[in-house]
Structure formats: structure tokens, C-alpha cells
N, CA, C and O atoms as a Tripos MOL2 file, in Angstrom:
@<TRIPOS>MOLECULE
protein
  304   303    76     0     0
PROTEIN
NO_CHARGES

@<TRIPOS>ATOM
      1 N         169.2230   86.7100  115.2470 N.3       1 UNK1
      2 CA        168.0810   85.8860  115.5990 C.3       1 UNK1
      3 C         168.4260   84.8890  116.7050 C.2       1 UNK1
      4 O         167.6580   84.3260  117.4840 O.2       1 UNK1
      5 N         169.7540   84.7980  116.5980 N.am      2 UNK2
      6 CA        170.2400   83.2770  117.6270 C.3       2 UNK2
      7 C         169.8070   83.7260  119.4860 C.2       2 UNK2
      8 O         169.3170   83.0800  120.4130 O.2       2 UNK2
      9 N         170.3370   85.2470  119.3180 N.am      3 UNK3
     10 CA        170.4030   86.3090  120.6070 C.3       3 UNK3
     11 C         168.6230   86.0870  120.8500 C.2       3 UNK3
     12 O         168.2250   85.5360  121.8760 O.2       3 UNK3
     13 N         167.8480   86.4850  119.9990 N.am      4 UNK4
     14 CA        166.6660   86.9150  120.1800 C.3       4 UNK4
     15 C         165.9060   85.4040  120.5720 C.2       4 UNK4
     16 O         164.8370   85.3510  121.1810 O.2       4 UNK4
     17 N         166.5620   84.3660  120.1690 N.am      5 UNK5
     18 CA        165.6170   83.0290  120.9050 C.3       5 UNK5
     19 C         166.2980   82.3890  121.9850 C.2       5 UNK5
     20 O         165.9930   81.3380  122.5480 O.2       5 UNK5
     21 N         167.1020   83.0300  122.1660 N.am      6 UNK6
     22 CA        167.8750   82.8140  123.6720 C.3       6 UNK6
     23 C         167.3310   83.1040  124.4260 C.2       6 UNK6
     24 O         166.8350   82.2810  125.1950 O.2       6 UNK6
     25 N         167.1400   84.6210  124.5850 N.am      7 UNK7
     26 CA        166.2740   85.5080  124.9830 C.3       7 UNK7
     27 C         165.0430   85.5210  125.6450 C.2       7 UNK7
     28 O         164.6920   85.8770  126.7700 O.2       7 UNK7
     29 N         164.3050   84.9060  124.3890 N.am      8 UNK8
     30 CA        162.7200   84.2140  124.9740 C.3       8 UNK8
     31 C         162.6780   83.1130  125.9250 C.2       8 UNK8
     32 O         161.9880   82.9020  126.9220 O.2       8 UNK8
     33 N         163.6700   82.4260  125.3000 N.am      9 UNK9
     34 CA        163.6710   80.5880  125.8460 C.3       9 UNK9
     35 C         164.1250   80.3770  127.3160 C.2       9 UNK9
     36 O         163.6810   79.5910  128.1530 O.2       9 UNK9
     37 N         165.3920   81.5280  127.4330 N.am     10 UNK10
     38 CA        165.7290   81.5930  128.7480 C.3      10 UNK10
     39 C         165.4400   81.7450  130.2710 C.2      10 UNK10
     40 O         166.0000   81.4780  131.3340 O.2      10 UNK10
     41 N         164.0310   82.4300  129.7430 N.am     11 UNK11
     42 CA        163.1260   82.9900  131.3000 C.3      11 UNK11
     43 C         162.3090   81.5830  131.1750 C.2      11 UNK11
     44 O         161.8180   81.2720  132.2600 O.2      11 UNK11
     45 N         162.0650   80.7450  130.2300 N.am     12 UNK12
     46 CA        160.6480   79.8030  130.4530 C.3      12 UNK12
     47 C         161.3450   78.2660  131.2640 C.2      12 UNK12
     48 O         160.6100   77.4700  131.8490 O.2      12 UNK12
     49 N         162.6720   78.1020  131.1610 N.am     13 UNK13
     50 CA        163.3860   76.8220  131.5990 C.3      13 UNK13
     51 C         164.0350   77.2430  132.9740 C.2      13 UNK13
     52 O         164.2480   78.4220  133.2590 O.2      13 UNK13
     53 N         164.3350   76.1680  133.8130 N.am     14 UNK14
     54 CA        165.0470   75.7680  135.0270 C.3      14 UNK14
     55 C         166.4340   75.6140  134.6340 C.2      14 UNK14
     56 O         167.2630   75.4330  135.5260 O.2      14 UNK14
     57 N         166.6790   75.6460  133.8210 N.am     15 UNK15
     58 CA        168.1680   75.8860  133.3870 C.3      15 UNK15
     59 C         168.5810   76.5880  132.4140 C.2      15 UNK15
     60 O         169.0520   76.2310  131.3340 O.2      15 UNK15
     61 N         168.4020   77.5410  132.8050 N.am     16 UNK16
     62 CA        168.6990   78.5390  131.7650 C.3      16 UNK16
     63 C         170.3900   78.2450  131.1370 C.2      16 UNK16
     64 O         170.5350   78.4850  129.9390 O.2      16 UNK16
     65 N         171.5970   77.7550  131.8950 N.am     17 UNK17
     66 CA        173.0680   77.6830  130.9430 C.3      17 UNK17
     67 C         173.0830   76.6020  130.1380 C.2      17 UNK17
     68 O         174.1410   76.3690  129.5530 O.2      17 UNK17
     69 N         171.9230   75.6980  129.9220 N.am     18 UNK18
     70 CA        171.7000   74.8930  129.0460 C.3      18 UNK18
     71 C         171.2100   75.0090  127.8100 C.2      18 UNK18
     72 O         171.4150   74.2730  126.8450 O.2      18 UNK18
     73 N         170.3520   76.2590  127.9100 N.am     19 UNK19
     74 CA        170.0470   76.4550  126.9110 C.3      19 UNK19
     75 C         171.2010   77.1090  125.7640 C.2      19 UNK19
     76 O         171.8830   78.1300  125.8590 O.2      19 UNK19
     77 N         171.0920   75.7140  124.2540 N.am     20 UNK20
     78 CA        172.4900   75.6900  124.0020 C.3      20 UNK20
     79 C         171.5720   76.4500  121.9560 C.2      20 UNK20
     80 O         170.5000   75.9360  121.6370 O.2      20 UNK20
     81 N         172.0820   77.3270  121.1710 N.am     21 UNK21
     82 CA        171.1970   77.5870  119.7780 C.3      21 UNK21
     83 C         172.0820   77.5990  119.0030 C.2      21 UNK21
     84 O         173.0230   78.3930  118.9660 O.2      21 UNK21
     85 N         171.7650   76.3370  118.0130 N.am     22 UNK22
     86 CA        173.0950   76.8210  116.7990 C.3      22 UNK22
     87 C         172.2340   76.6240  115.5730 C.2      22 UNK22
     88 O         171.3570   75.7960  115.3250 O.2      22 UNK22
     89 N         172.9950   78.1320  114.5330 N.am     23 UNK23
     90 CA        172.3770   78.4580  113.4950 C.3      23 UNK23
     91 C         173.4230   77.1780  112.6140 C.2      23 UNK23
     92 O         174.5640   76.7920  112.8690 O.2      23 UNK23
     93 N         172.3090   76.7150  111.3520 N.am     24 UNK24
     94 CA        172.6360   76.0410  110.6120 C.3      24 UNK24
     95 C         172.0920   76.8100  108.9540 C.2      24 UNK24
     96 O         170.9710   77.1900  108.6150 O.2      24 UNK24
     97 N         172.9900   76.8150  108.4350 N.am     25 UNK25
     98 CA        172.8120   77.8400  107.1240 C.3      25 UNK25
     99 C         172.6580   76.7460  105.5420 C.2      25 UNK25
    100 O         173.5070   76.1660  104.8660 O.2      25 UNK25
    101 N         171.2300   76.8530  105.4420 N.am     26 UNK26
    102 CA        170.8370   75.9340  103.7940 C.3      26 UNK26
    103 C         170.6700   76.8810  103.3130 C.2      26 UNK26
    104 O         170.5850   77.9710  103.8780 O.2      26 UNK26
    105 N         170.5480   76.5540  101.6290 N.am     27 UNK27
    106 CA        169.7230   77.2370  101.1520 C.3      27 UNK27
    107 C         168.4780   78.0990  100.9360 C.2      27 UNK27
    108 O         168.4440   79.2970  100.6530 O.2      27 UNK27
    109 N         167.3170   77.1290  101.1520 N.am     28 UNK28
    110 CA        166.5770   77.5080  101.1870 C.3      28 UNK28
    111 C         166.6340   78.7310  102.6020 C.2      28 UNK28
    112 O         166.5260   79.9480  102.4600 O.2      28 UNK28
    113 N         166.7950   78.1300  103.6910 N.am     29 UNK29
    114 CA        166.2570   78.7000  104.9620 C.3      29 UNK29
    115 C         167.5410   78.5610  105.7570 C.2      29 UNK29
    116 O         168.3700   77.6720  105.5620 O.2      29 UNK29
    117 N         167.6430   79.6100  106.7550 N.am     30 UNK30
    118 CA        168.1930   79.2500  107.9900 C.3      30 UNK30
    119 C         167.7180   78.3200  108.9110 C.2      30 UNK30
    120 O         166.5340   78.1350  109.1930 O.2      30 UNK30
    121 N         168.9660   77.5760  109.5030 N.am     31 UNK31
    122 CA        167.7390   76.7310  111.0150 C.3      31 UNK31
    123 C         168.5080   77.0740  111.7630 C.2      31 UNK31
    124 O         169.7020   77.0260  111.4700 O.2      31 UNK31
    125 N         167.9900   77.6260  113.2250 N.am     32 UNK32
    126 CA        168.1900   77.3470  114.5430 C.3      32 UNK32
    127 C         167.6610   76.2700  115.2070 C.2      32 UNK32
    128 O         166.4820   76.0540  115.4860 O.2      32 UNK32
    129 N         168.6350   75.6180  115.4320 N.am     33 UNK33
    130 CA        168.3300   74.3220  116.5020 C.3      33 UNK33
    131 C         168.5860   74.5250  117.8430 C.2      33 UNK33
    132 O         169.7320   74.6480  118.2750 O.2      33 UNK33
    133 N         167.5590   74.5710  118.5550 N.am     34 UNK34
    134 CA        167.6250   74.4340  119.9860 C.3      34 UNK34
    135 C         167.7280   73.5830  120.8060 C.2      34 UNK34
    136 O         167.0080   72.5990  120.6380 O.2      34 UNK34
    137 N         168.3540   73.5950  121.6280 N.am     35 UNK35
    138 CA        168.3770   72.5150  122.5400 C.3      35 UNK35
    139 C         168.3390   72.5060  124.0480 C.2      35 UNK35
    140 O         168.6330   73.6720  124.3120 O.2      35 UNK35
    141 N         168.2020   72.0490  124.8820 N.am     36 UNK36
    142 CA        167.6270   72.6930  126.5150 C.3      36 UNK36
    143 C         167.6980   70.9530  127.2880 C.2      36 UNK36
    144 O         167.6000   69.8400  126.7710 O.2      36 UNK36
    145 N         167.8720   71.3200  128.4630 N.am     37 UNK37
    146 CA        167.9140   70.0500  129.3230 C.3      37 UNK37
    147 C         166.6570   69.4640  129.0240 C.2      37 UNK37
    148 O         165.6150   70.0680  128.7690 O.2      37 UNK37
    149 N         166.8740   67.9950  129.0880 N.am     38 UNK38
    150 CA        165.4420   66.9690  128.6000 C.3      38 UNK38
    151 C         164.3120   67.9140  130.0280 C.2      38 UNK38
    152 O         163.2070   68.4460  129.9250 O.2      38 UNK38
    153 N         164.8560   67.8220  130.7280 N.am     39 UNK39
    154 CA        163.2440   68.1590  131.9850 C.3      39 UNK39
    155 C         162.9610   69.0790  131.5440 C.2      39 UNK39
    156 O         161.7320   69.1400  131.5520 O.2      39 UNK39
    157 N         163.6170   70.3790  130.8900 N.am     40 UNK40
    158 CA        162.9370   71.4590  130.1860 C.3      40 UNK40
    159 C         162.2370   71.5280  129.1240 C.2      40 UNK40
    160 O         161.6160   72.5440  128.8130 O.2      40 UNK40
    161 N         162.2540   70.3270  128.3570 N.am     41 UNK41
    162 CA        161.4650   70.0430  127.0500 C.3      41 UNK41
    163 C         160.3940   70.0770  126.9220 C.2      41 UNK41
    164 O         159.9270   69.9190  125.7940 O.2      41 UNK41
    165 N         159.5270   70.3080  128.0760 N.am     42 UNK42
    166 CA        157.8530   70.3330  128.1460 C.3      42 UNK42
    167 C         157.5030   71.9260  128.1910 C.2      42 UNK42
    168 O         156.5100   72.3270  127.5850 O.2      42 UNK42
    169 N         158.3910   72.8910  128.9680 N.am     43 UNK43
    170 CA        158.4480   73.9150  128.8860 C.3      43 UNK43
    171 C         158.1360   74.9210  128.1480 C.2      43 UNK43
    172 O         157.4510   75.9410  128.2290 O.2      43 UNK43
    173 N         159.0690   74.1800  127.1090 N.am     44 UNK44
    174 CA        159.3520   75.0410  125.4760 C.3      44 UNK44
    175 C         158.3600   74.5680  124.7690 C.2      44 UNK44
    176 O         157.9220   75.4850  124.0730 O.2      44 UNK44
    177 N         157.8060   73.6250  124.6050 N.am     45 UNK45
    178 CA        157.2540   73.0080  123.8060 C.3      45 UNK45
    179 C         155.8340   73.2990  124.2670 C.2      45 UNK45
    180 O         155.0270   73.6140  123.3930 O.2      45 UNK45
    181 N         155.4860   73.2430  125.3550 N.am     46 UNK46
    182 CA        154.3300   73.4900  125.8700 C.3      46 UNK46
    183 C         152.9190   72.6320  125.6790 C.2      46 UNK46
    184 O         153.0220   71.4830  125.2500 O.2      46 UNK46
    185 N         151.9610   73.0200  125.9050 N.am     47 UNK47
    186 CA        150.2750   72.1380  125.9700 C.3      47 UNK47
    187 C         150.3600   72.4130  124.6680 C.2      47 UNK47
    188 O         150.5760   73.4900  124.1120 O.2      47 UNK47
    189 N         150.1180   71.0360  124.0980 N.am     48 UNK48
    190 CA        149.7970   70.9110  122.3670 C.3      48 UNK48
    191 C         150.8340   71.9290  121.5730 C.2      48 UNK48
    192 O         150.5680   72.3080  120.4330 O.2      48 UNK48
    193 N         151.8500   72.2780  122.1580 N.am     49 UNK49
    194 CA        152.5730   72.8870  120.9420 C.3      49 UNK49
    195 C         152.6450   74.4360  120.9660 C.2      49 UNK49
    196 O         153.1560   75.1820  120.1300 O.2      49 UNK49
    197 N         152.0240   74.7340  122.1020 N.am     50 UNK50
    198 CA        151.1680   76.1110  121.7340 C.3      50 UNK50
    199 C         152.5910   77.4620  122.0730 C.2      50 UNK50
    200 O         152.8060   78.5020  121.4500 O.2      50 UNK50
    201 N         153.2960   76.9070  123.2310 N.am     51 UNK51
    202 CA        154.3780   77.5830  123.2200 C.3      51 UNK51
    203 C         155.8400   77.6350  122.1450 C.2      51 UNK51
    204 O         156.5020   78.4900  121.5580 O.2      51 UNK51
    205 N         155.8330   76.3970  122.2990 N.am     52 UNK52
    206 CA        157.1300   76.0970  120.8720 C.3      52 UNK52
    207 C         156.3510   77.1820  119.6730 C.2      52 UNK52
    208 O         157.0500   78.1670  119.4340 O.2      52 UNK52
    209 N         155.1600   77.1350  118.9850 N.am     53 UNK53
    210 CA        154.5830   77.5300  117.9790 C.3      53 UNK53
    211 C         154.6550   79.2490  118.2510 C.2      53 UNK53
    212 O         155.1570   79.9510  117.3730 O.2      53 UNK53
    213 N         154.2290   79.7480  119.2660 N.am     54 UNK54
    214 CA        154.5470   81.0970  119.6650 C.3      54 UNK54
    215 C         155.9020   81.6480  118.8580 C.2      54 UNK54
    216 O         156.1190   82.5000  117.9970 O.2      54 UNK54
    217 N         156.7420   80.6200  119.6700 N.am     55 UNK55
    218 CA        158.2930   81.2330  119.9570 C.3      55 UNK55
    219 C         158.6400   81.1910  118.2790 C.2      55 UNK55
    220 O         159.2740   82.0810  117.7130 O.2      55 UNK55
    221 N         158.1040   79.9940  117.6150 N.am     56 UNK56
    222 CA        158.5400   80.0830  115.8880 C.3      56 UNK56
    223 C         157.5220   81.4930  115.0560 C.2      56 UNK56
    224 O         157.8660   82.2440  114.1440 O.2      56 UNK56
    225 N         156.7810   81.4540  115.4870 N.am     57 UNK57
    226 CA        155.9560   82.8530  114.6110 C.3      57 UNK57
    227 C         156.2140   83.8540  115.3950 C.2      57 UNK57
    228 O         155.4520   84.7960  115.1790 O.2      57 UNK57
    229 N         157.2910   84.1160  116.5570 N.am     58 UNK58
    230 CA        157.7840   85.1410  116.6810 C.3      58 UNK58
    231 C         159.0680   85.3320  116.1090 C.2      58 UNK58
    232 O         159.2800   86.3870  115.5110 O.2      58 UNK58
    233 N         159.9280   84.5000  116.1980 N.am     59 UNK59
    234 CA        161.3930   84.7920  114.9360 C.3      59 UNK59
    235 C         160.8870   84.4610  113.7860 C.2      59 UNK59
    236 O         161.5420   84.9970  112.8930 O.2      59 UNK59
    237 N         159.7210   83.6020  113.2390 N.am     60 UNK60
    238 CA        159.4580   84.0120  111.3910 C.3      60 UNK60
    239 C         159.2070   85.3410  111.1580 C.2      60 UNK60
    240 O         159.4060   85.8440  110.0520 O.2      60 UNK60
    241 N         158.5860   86.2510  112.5520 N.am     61 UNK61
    242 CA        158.2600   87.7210  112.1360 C.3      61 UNK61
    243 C         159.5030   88.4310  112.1380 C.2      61 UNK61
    244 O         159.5560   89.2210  111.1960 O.2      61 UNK61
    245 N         160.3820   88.4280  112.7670 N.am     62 UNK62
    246 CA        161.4980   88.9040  113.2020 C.3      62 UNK62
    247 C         162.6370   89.1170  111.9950 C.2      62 UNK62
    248 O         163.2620   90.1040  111.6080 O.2      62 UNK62
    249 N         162.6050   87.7900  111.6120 N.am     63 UNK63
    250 CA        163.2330   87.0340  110.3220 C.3      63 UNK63
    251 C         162.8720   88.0640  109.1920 C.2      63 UNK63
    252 O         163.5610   88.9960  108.7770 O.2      63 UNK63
    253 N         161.3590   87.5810  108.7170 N.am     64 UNK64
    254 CA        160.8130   88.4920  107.8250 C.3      64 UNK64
    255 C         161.0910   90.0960  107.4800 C.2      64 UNK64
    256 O         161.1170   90.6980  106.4060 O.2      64 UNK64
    257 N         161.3540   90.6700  109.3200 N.am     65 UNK65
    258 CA        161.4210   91.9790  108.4370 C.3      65 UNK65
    259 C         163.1140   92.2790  108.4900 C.2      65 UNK65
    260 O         163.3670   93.4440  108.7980 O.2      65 UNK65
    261 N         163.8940   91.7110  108.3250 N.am     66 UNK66
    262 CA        165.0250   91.7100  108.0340 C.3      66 UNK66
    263 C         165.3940   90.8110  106.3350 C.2      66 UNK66
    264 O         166.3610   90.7980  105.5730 O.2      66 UNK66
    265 N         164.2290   90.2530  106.3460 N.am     67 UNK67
    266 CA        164.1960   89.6130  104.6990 C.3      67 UNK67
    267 C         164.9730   88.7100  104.6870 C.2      67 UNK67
    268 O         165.8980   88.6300  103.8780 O.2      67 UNK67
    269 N         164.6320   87.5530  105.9360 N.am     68 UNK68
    270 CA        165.3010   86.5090  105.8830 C.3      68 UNK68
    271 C         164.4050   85.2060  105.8810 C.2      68 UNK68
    272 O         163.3060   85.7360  106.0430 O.2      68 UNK68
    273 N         164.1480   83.8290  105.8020 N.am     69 UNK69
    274 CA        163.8620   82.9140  106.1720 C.3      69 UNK69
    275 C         164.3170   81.7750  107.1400 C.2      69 UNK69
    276 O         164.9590   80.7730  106.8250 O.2      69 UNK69
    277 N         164.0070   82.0110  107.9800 N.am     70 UNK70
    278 CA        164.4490   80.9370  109.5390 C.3      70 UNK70
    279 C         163.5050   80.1290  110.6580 C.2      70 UNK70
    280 O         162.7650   80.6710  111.4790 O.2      70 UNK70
    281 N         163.6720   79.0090  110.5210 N.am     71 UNK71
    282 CA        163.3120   77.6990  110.8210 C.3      71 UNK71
    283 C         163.7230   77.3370  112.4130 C.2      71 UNK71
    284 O         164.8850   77.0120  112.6590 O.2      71 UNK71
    285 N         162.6250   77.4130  113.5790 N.am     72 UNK72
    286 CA        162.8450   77.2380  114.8640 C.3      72 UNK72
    287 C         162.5940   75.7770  114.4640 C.2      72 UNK72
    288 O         161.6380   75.2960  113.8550 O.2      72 UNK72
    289 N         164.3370   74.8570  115.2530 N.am     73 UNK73
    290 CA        163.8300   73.1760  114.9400 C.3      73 UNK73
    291 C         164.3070   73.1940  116.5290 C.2      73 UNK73
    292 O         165.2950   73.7310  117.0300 O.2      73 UNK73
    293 N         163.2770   72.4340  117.1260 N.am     74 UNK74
    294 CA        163.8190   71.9710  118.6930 C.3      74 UNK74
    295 C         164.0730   70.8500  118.9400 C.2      74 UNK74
    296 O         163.2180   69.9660  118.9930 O.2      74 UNK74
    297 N         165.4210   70.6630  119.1570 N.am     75 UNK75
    298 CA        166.0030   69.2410  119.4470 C.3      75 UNK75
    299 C         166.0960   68.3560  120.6540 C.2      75 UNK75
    300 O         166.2150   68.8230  121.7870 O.2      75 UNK75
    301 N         166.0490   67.2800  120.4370 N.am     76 UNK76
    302 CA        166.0150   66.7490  121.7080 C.3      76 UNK76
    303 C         167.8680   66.4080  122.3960 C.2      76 UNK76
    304 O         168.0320   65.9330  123.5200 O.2      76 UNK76
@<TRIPOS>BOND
     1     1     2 1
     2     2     3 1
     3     3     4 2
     4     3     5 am
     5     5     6 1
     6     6     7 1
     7     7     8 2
     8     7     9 am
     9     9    10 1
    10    10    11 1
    11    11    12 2
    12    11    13 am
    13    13    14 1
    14    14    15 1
    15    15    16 2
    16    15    17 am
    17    17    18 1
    18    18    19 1
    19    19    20 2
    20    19    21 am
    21    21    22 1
    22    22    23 1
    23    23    24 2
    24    23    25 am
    25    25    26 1
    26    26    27 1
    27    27    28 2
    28    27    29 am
    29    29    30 1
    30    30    31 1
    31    31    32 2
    32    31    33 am
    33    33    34 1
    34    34    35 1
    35    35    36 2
    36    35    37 am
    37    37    38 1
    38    38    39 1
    39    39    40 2
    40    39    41 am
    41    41    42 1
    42    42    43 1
    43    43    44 2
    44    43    45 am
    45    45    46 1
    46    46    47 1
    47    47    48 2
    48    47    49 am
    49    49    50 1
    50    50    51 1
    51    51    52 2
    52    51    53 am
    53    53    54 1
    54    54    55 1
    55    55    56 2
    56    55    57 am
    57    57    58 1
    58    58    59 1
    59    59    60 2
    60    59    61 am
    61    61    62 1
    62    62    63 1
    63    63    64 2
    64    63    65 am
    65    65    66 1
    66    66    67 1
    67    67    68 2
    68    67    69 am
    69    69    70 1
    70    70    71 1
    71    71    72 2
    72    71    73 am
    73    73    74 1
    74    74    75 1
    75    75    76 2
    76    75    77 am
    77    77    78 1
    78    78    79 1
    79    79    80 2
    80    79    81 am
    81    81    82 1
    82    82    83 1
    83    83    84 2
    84    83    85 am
    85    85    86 1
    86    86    87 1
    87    87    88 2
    88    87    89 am
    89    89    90 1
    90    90    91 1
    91    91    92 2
    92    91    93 am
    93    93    94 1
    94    94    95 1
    95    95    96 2
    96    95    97 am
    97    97    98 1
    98    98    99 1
    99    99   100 2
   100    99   101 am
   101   101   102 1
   102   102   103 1
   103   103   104 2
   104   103   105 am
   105   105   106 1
   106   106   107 1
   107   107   108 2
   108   107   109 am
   109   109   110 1
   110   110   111 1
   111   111   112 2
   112   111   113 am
   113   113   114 1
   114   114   115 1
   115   115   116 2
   116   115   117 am
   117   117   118 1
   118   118   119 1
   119   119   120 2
   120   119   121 am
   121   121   122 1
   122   122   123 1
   123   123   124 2
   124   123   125 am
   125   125   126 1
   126   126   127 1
   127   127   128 2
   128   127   129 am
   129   129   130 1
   130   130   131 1
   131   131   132 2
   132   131   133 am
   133   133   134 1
   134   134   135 1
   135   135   136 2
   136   135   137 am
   137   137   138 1
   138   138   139 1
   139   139   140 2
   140   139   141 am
   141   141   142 1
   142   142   143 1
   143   143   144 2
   144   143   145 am
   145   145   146 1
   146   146   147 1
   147   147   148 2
   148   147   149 am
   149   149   150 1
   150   150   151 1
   151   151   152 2
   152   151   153 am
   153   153   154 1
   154   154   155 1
   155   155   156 2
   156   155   157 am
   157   157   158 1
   158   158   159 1
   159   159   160 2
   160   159   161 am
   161   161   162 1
   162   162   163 1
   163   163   164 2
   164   163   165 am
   165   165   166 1
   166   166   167 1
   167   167   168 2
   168   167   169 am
   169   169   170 1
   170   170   171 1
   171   171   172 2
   172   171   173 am
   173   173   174 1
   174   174   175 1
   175   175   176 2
   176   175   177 am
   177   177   178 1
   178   178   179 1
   179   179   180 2
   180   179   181 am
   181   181   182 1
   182   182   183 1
   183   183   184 2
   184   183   185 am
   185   185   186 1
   186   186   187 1
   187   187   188 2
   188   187   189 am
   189   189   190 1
   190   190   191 1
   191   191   192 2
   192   191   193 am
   193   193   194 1
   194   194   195 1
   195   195   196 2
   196   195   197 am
   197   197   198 1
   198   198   199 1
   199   199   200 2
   200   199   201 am
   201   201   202 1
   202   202   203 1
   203   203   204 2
   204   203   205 am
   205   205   206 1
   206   206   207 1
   207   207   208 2
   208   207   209 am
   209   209   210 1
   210   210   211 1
   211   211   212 2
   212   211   213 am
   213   213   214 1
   214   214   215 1
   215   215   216 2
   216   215   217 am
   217   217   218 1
   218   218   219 1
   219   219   220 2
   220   219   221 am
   221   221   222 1
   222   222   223 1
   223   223   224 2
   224   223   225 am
   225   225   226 1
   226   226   227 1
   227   227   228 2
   228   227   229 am
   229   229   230 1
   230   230   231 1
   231   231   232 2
   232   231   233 am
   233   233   234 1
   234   234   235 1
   235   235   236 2
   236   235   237 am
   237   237   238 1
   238   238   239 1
   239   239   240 2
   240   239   241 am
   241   241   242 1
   242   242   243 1
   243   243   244 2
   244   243   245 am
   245   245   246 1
   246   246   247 1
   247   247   248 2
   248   247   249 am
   249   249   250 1
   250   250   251 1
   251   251   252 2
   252   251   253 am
   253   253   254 1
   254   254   255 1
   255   255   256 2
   256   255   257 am
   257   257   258 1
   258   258   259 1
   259   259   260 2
   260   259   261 am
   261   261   262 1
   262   262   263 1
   263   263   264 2
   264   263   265 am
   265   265   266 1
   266   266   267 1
   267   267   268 2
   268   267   269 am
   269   269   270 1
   270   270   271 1
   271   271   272 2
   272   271   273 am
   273   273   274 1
   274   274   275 1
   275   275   276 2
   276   275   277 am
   277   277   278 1
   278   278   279 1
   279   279   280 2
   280   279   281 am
   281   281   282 1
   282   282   283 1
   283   283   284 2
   284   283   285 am
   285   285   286 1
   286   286   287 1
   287   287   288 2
   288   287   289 am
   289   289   290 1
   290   290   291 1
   291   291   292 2
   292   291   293 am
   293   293   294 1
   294   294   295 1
   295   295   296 2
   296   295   297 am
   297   297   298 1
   298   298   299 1
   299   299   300 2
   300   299   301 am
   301   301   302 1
   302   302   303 1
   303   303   304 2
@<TRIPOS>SUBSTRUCTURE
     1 UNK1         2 RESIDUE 1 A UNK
     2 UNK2         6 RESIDUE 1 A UNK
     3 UNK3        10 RESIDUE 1 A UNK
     4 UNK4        14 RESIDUE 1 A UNK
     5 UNK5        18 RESIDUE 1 A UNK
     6 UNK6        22 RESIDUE 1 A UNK
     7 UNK7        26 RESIDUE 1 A UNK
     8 UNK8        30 RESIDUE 1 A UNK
     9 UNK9        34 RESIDUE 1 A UNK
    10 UNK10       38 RESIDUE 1 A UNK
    11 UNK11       42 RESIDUE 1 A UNK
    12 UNK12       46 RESIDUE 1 A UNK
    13 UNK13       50 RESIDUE 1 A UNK
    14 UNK14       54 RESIDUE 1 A UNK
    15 UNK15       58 RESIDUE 1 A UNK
    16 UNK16       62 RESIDUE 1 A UNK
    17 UNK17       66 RESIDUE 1 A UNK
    18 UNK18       70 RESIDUE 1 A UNK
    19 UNK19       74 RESIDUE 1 A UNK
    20 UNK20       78 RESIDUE 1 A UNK
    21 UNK21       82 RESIDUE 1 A UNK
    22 UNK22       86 RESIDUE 1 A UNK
    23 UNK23       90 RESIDUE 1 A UNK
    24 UNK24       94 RESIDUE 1 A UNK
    25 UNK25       98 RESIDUE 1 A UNK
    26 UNK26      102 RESIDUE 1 A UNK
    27 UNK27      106 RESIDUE 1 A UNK
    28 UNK28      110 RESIDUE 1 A UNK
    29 UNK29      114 RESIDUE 1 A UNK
    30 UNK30      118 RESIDUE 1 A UNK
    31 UNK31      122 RESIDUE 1 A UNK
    32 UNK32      126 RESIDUE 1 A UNK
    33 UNK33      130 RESIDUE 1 A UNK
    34 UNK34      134 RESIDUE 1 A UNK
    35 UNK35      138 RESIDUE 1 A UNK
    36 UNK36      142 RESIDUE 1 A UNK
    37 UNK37      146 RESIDUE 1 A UNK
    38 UNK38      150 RESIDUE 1 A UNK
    39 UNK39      154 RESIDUE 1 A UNK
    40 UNK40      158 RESIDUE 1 A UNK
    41 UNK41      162 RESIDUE 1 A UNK
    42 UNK42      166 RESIDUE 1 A UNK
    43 UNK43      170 RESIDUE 1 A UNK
    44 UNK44      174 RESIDUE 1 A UNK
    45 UNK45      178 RESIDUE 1 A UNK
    46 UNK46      182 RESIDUE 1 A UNK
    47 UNK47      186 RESIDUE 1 A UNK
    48 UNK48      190 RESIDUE 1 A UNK
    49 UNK49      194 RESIDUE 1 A UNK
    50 UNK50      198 RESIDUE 1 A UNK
    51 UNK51      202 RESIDUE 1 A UNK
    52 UNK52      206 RESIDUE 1 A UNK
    53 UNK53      210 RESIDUE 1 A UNK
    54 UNK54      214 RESIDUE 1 A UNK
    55 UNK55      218 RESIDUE 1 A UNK
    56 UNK56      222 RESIDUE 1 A UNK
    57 UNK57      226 RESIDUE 1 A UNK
    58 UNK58      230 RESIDUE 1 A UNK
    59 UNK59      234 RESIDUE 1 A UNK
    60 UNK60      238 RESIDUE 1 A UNK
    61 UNK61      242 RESIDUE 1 A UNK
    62 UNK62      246 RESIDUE 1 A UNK
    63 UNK63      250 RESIDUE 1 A UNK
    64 UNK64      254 RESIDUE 1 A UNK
    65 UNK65      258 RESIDUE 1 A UNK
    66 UNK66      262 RESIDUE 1 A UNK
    67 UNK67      266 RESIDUE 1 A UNK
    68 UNK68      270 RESIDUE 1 A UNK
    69 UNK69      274 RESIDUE 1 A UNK
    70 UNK70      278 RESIDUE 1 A UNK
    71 UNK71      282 RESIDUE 1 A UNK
    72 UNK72      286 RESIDUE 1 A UNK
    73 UNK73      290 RESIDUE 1 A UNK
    74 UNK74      294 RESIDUE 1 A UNK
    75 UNK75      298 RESIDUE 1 A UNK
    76 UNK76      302 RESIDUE 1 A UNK
């Protein structure tokens, strides 16, 4: 999953070697935390959310059919 939101995140930012993803393993859920140069933060995140929200209900689907639970958290 870490590969697969690299992936996405990488074509939408001006710096793509910044873009930095580390899996963090709870119980309940996996998290990937992302992180990307501050000027890229509007990018990912997009008008009202609408891109960040994409990119998470595309690895919850991803997740799912591998029968996992994982949590896109974007960090500043």
C-alpha cells in the first residue's frame, strides 16, 4: 500500500523526492502517514478535501480487498 500512495501522490506535487510515507502498525488499523513539502500541501489535500478524500477511498479499496484496514493520515 506504501508503493501504491507514492504512486498517486507523486504525479500531483512539485516535488516529487519529498514525498516521504511511513507505515505505522496499531491494532486496530494500519496508518500511512504522509508527508510532502509544506507548498505541496494544498495539492494533496485539495478544494475542500476533495483530493486528499479520493486518494483515502482509493487505498481503503485497495486495503479492503487484500483484507486489511489502513488509514491515509497527512502530515504536516
Amino acid at each position: 500500500m506504501k508503493e501504491l500512495l507514492e504512486t498517486i501522490v507523486k504525479p500531483l506535487v512539485e516535488n516529487p523526492e519529498e514525498v516521504n510515507v511511513t507505515l505505522v502498525e496499531r491494532e486496530d488499523a494500519d496508518v500511512l502517514e504522509l508527508r510532502v513539502n509544506p507548498s505541496d500541501m494544498g495539492k494533496v489535500i485539495g478544494k475542500q478535501g476533495r483530493i486528499a478524500k479520493a486518494i483515502r477511498t482509493v487505498i481503503r479499496a485497495a486495503a479492503m480487498k487484500d483484507g486489511k484496514k489502513i488509514i491515509v493520515d497527512i502530515v504536516e
